[in-house]
N, C-alpha and C positions, 0 to 999 in steps of 0.2 A: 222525695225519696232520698235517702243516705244516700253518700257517695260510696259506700261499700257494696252498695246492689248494682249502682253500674258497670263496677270492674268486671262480673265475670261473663256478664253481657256482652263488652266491648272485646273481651282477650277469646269469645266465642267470633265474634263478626269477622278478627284476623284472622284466626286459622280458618274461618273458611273461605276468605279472601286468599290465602295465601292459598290452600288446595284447589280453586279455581282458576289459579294462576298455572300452578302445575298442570291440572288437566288440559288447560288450553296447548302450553309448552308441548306436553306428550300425543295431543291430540293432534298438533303441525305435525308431530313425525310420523304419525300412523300412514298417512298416504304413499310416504316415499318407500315403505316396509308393504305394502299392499303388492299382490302379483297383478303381473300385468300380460294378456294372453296376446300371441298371432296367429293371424291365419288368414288365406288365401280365398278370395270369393270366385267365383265360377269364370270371373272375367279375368281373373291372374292378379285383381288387385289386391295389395297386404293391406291390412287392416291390425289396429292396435286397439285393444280395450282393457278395461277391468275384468271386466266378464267373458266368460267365453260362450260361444254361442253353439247352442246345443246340439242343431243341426250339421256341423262343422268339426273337421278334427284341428285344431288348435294345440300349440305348443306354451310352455310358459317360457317368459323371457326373463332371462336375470339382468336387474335395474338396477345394484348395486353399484356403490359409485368405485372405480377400480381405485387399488391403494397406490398409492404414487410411487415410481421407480426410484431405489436410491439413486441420486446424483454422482454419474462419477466424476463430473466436472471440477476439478478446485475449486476451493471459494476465491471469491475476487478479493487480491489484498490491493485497497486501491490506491494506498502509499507505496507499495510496489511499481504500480505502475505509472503512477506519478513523479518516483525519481526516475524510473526507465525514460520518460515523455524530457524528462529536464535536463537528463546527461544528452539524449539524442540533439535536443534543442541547443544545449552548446557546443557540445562537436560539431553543429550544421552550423552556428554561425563563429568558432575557430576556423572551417573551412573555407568559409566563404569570408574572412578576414584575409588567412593565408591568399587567399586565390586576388585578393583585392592589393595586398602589399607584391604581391607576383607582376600583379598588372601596372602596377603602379613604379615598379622595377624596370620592367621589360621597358615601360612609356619615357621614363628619365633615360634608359639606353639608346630609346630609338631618337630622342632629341639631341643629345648628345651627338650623336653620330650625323643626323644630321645635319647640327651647328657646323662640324667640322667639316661637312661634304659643303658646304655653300662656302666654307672659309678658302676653302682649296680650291672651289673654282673661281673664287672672288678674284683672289693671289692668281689666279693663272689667267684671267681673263682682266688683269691691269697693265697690262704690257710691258711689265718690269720683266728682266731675266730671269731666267728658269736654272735651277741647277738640280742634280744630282750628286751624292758625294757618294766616291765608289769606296772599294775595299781596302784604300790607302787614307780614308779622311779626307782626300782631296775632291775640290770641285769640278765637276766636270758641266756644265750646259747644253741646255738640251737647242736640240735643232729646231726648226719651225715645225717640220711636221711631228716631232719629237712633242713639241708642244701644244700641236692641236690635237693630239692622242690624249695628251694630258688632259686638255681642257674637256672632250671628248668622254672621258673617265670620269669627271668630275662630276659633269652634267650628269652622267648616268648612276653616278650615287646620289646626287641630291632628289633624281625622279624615283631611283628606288627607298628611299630613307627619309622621306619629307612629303 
C-alpha cells in the first residue's frame, strides 16, 4: 500500500485515542457530581447511598468539596524571620559575654581582697609591732588586746572573702 493511505488511518486511530482519553478523564469526575441520599432506618441508623430508597423519606446531601477560606494569616517571610532568630541569637550571647566579664570582675575583686585579708593577718599574726597612725601622721601602737582585735578582724575577713 502507498504511504499516503496510511496517513488518514493513523491521524483517525489518534483522535480516537485522544477522545478516549477525555471520556475516561470526564467519566472519574462523574461520581463526585453524582447525589448522594440519607436516611434513617427504623433502628435510628443513618445510612448513605446513591439511591434513595423508595420506601424511606430521604434527604439529598451536598458533597460538594467546600471553597477554601481566604487566609487571613500573613504569609511567612522566612528571611524575616531568620534575621529576627539571629539578632535574638546575638543579643543572648552579648549578654551572656557581659554576664561572663561581670563575673569574671566581681572573681579578680574577690581575690584581690582576699590576698589583702591573709596579708593582714599574716602582718598581724608575725609578732612584730602593730601601729596606727592617727590624725597627726603620727604612730601610735596598738595594745595586746588592741592587737588580738586586730588579728581577730583579720581572720574574719579572710573566712568572709576566701
Amino acid at each position: 500500500m502507498p504511504a499516503n493511505c496510511l496517513a488518514p488511518h493513523l491521524r483517525c486511530r489518534r483522535r480516537l485515542a485522544k477522545l478516549c482519553v477525555l471520556l475516561m478523564v470526564g467519566g472519574a469526575c462523574l461520581p463526585a457530581c453524582a447525589q448522594i441520599y440519607k436516611w434513617v432506618d427504623k433502628d435510628g441508623v443513618t445510612h448513605y447511598d446513591q439511591s434513595a430508597p423508595p420506601d424511606k423519606k430521604s434527604t439529598v446531601v451536598d458533597v460538594r468539596p467546600a471553597a477554601s477560606a481566604p487566609s487571613n494569616a500573613p504569609a511567612t517571610d522566612w528571611s524575616a524571620q531568620d534575621r529576627a532568630f539571629r539578632e535574638r541569637q546575638i543579643a543572648r550571647e552579648d549578654a551572656e559575654r557581659k554576664a561572663k566579664a561581670q563575673k569574671d570582675k566581681l572573681d579578680a575583686q574577690r581575690r584581690q581582697t582576699c590576698d589583702n585579708a591573709r596579708n593582714r593577718l599574716e602582718h598581724a599574726e608575725a609578732g612584730s609591732r602593730m601601729y596606727q597612725l592617727d590624725e597627726n601622721g603620727n604612730r601610735v601602737y596598738l595594745t595586746d588586746d588592741q592587737r588580738a582585735d586586730a588579728i581577730r578582724a583579720a581572720q574574719q575577713q579572710v573566712a568572709d572573702n576566701c
